[in-house]
C-alpha positions as CSV (number, residue, x, y, z in Angstrom):
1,X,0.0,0.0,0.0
2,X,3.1,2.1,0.7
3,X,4.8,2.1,-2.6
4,X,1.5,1.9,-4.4
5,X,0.6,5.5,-2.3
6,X,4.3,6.4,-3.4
7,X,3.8,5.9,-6.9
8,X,0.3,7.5,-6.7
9,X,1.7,10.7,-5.2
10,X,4.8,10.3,-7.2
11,X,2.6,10.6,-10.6
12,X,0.4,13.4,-9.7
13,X,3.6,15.7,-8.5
14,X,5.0,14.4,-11.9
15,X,1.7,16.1,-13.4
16,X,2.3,19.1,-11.4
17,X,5.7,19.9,-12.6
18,X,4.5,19.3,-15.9
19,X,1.6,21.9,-15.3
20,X,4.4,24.3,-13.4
21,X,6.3,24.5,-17.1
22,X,3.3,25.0,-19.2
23,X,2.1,28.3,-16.6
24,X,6.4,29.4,-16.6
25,X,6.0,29.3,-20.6
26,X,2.5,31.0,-20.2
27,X,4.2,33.8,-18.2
28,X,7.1,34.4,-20.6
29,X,5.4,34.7,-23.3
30,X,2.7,37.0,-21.3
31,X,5.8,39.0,-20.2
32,X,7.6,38.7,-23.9
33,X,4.4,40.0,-25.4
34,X,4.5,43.0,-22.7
35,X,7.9,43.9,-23.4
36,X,7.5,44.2,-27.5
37,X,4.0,46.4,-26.7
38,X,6.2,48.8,-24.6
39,X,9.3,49.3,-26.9
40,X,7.2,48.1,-29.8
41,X,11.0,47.8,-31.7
42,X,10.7,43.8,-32.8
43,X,12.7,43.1,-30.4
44,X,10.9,40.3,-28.3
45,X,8.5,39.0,-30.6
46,X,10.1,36.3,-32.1
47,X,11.1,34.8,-28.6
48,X,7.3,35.1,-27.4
49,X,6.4,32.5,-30.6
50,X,8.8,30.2,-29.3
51,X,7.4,30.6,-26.2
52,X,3.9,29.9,-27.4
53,X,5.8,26.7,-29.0
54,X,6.7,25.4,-25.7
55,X,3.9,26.3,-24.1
56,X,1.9,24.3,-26.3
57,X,4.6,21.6,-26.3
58,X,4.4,21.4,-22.1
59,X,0.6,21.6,-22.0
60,X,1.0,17.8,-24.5
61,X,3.1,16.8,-21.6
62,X,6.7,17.4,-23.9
63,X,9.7,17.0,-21.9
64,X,11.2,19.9,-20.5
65,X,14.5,19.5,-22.9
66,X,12.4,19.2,-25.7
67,X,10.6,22.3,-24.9
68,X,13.8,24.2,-24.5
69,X,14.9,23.0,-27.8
70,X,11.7,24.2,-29.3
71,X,12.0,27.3,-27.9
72,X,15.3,28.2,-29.1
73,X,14.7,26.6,-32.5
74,X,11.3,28.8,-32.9
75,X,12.6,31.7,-32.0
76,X,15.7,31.8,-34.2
77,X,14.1,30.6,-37.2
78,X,11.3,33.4,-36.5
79,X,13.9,36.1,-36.2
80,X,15.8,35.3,-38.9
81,X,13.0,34.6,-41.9
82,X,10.6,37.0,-40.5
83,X,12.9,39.7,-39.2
84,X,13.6,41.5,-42.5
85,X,10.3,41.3,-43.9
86,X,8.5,43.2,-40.6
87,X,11.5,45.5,-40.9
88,X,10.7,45.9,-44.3
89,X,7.1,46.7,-43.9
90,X,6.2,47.4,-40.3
91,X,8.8,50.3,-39.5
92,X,9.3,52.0,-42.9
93,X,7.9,55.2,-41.6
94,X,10.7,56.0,-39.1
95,X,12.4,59.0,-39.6
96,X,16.5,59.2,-40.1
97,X,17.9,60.6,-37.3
98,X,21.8,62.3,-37.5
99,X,24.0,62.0,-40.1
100,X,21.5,59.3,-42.0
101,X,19.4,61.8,-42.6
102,X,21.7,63.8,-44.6
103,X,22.4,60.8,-47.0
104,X,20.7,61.4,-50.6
105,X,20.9,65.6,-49.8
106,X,22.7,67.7,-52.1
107,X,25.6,70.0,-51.1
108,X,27.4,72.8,-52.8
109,X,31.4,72.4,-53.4
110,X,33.2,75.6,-51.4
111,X,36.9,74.3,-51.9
112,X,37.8,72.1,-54.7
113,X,37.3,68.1,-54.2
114,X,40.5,66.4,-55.0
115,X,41.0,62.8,-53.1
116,X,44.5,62.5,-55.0
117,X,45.5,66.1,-53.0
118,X,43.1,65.2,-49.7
119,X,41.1,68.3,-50.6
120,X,37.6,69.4,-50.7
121,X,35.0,71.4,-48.4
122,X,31.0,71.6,-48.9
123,X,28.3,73.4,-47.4
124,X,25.6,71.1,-46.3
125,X,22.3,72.7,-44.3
126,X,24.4,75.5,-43.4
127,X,27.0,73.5,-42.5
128,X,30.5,73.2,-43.9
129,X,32.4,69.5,-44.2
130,X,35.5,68.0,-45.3
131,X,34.2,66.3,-48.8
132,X,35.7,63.9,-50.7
133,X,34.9,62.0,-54.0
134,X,33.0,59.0,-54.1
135,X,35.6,57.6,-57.2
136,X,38.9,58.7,-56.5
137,X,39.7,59.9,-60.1
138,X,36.9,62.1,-60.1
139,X,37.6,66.2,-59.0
140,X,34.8,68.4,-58.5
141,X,35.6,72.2,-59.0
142,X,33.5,75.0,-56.0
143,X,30.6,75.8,-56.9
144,X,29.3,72.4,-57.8
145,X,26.8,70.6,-56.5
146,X,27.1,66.9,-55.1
147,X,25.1,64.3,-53.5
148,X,26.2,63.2,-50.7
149,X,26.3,59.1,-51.1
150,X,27.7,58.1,-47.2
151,X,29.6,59.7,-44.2
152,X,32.6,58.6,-42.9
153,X,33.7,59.8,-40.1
154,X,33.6,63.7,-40.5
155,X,33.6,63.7,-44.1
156,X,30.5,63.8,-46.8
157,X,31.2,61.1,-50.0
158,X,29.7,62.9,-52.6
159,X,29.5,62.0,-56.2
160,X,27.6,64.3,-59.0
161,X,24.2,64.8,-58.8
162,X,21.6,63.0,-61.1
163,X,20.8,66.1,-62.5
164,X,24.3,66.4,-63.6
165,X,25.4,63.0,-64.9
């Protein structure tokens, strides 16, 4: 009668671990899902689907290494096939901020842009910055105008405008 009581309690604090895991994935994901509404950056959602795995996986009575596994395995193959498309479409509004903003402006030439002789100024919102050419053979006298293709550092890359070429 012993054992058998033994066994009896044994299985039902078996089922009550099982049930501990499935409300610990219920709360990560609760607390996942929480996180990503706050900072709503894409940060946490892929981790609360593999959350959602396990917790589906413990509720079946999965093993706690197999829910792990599914957990990790969900949430990486969510970040990286879904990642770029909800970048893509979900966040295309945000404004550049800093020097990304100034990428694809046009600035006038104020000193002759010569990468051969490390020369070259331009005015750019007001502002005056070390330029240099975006191919190195290429010299653009003041007074032209450039667009400036990336920043590196405290200098514009320009190249000529569309206009231009």
């Amino acid at each position: 009668m012993k054992d058998m009581l033994g066994s009896f309690a044994y299985y039902w604090l078996r089922k009550g671990i099982d049930k501990m895991a499935a409300i610990y994935w219920l709360i990560a994901f609760v607390v996942l899902l929480g996180i990503e509404a706050a900072t709503m950056a894409l940060t946490t959602i892929w981790f609360a689907g593999g959350a959602l795995v396990a917790f589906v996986l413990a509720l079946l009575g999965v093993s706690v290494q197999v829910q792990l596994a599914a957990f990790v395995i969900v949430s990486f193959i969510l970040l990286f096939f879904t990642r770029p498309f909800a970048l893509k479409y979900v966040n295309h509004n945000t404004v550049k901020t800093n020097s990304e903003s100034l990428i694809g402006k046009h600035a006038k030439v104020t000193s002759e842009v010569n990468n051969t002789e490390g020369t070259g100024a331009a005015v750019l919102n007001g502002q005056e910055w070390t330029a240099r050419a975006e191919d190195d053979g290429k010299i653009y006298p003041a007074g032209t105008l450039v667009e400036v293709k990336d920043i590196r550092g405290v200098k514009l890359i320009v190249s000529e405008t569309q206009e231009e070429a």
